[in-house]
C-alpha positions as CSV (number, residue, x, y, z in Angstrom):
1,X,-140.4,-104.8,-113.5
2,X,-141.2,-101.2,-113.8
3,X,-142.9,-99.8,-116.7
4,X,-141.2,-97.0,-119.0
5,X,-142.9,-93.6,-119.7
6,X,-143.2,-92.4,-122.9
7,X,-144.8,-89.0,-123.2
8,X,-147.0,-88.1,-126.4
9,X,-144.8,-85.7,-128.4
10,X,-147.8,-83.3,-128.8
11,X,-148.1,-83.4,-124.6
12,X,-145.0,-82.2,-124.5
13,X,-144.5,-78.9,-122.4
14,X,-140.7,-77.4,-123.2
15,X,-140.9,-75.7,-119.5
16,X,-141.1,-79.1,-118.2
17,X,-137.7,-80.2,-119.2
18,X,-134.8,-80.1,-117.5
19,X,-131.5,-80.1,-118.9
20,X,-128.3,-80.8,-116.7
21,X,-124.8,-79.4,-117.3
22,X,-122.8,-81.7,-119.4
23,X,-120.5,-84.6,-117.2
24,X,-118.6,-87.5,-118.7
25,X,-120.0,-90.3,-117.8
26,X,-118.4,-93.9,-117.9
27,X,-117.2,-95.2,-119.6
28,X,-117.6,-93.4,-122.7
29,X,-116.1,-90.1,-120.7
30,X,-117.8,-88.4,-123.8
31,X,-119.4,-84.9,-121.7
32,X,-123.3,-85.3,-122.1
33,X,-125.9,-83.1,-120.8
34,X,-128.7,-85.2,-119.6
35,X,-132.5,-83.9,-120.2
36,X,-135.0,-85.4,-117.7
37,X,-138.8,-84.4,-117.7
38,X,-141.0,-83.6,-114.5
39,X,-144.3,-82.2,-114.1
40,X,-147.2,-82.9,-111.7
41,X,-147.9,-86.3,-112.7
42,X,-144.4,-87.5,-113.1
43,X,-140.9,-87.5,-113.2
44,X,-139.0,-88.9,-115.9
45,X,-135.2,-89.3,-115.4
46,X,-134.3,-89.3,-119.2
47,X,-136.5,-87.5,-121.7
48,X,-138.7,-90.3,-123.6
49,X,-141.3,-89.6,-126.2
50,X,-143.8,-91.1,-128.4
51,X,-143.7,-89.3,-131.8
52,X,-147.4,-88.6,-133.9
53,X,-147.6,-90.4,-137.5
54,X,-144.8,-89.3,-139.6
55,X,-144.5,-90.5,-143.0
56,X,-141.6,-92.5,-144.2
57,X,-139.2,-90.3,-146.8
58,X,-136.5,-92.5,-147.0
59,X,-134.8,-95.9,-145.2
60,X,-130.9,-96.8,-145.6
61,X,-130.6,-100.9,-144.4
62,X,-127.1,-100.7,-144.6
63,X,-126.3,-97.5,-142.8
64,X,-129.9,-98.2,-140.5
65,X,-131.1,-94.8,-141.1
66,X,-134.8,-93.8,-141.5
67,X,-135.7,-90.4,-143.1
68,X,-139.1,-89.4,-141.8
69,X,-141.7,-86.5,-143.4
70,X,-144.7,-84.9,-141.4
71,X,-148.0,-85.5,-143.0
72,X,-148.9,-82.4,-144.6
73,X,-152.3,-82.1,-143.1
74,X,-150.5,-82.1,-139.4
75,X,-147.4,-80.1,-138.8
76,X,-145.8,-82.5,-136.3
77,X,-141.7,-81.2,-136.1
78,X,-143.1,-78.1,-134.0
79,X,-142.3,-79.8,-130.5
80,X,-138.8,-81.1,-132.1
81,X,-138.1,-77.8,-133.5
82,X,-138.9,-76.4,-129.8
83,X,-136.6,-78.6,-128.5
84,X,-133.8,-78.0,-130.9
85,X,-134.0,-74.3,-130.0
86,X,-134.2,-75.2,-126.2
87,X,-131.0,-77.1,-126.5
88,X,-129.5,-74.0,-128.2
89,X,-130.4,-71.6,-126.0
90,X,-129.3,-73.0,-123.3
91,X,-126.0,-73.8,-124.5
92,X,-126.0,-69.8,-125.0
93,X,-127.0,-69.0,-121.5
94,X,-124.1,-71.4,-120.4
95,X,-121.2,-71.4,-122.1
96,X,-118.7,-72.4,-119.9
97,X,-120.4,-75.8,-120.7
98,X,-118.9,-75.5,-124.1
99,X,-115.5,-74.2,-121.8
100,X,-115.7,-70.9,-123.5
101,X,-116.3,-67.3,-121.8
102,X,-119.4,-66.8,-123.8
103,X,-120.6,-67.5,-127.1
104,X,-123.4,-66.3,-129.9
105,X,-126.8,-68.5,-130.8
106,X,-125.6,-68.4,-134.6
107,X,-122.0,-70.1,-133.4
108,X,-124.1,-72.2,-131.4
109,X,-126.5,-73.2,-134.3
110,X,-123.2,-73.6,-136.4
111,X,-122.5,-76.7,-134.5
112,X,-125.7,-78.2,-133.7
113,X,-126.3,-81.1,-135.3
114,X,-130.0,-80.8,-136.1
115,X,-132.4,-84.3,-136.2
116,X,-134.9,-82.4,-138.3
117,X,-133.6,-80.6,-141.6
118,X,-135.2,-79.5,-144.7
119,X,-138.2,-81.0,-143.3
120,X,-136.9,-84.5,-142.8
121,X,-136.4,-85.9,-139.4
122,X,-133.5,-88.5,-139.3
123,X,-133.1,-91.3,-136.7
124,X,-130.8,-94.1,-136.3
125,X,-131.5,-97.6,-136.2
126,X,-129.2,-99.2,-133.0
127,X,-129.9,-102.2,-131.9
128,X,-126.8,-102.8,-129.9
129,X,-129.0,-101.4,-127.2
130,X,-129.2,-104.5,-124.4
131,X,-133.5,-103.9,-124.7
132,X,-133.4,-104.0,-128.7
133,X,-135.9,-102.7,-130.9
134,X,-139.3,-103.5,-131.0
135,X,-141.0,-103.1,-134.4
136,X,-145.1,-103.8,-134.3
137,X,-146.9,-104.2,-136.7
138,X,-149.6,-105.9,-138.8
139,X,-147.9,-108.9,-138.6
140,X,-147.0,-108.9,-134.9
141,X,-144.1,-107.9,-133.2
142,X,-140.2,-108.2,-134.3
143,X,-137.7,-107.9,-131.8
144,X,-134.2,-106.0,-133.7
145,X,-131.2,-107.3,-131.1
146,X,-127.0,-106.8,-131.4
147,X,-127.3,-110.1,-133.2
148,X,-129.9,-109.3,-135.9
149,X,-129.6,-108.5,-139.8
150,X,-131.8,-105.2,-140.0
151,X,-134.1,-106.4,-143.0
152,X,-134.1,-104.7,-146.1
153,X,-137.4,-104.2,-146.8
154,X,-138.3,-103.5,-142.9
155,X,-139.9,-99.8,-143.8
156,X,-141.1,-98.0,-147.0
157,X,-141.8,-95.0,-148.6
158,X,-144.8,-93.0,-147.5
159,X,-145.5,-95.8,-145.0
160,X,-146.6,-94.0,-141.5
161,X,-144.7,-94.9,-138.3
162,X,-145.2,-93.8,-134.7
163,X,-141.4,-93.7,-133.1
164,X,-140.7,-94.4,-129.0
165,X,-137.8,-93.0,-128.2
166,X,-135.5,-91.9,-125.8
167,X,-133.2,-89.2,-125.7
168,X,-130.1,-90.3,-124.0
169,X,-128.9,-86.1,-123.8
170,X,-126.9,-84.0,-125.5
171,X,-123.7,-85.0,-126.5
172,X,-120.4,-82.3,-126.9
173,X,-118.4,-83.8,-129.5
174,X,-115.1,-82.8,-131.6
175,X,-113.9,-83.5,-135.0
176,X,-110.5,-84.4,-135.9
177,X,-110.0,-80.3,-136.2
178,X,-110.8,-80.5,-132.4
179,X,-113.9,-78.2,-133.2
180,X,-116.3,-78.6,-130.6
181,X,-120.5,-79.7,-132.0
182,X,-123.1,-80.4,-130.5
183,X,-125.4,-84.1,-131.3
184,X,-128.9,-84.9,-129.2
185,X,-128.6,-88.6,-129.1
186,X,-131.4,-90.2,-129.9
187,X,-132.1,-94.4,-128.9
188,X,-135.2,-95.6,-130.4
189,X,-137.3,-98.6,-128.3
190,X,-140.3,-99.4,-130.5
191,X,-141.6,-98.3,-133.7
192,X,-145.3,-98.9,-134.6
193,X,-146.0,-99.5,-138.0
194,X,-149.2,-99.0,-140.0
């Protein structure tokens, strides 16, 4: 058994990510650009990180989506904001990723889906995942699987939560106007609750 890297959001170094041009990969065949991580300690195939304590705006059970805030003493999005514009840029330096002959940041930034806005970071609660989700807590550790009823009252408001998760790369999506956007797809792999 081999043990998964998580890198401390704070750590992270933006020159140190790699991102790959898109392919569609089976059997989704939905064209993803994949975003590893390599410096001189390690190389990390897909991008993981372990998020400081953000503060818990809002949770949806039903839909499985958790709103988080940045503590106001700590301004914690600036490594996710860095990576946003990362994303963007390169899809500028490279647009015949998007099949196009070139294109500007604001059409770009048009169709980026962005994880942090208006100051709230939103993440997804999957556990369809084959690992699952492992919540920790004061209470020990819950194990979210395809199989489990996400509780209710799993997270609330202003509680802080550290977040492991992996990015699984940049997804180039259509809607049903065949508009091209762009998604940074997100699985999360334990949350740490306090």
């Amino acid at each position: 058994m081999s043990a998964e890297i998580f890198i401390p959001l704070q750590n992270l170094v933006m020159d140190n990510i790699i991102v790959y041009p898109p392919t569609s990969t089976y059997p989704l065949r939905i064209p993803t650009s994949i975003l590893s991580y390599s410096n001189s300690i390690c190389a990390i195939p897909r991008l993981a990180v372990l998020t400081e304590s953000f503060i818990v705006h809002n949770w949806d059970p039903v839909k499985g989506k958790l709103e988080l805030a940045e503590p106001r003493q700590v301004p914690s999005f600036k490594k996710l904001v860095g990576l946003q514009e990362l994303l963007i840029q390169k899809l500028v330096e490279n647009p015949s990723w998007s099949s196009l002959q070139k294109t500007t940041y604001e059409d770009i930034q048009s169709r980026f889906q962005h994880p942090i806005f208006n100051s709230i970071f939103t993440l997804f609660l999957n556990n369809k995942g084959p690992e699952g989700i492992f919540i920790h807590g004061i209470g020990g550790t819950k194990k979210l699987t395809l199989t489990s009823t996400v509780p209710e009252k799993l997270f609330h408001q202003g509680q802080r939560l550290r977040i492991a998760l992996r990015f699984q790369g940049l997804v180039f999506l259509k809607n049903t106007n065949s508009k091209l956007f762009y998604r940074l797809q997100h699985q999360i792999a334990h949350i740490y609750c306090s």
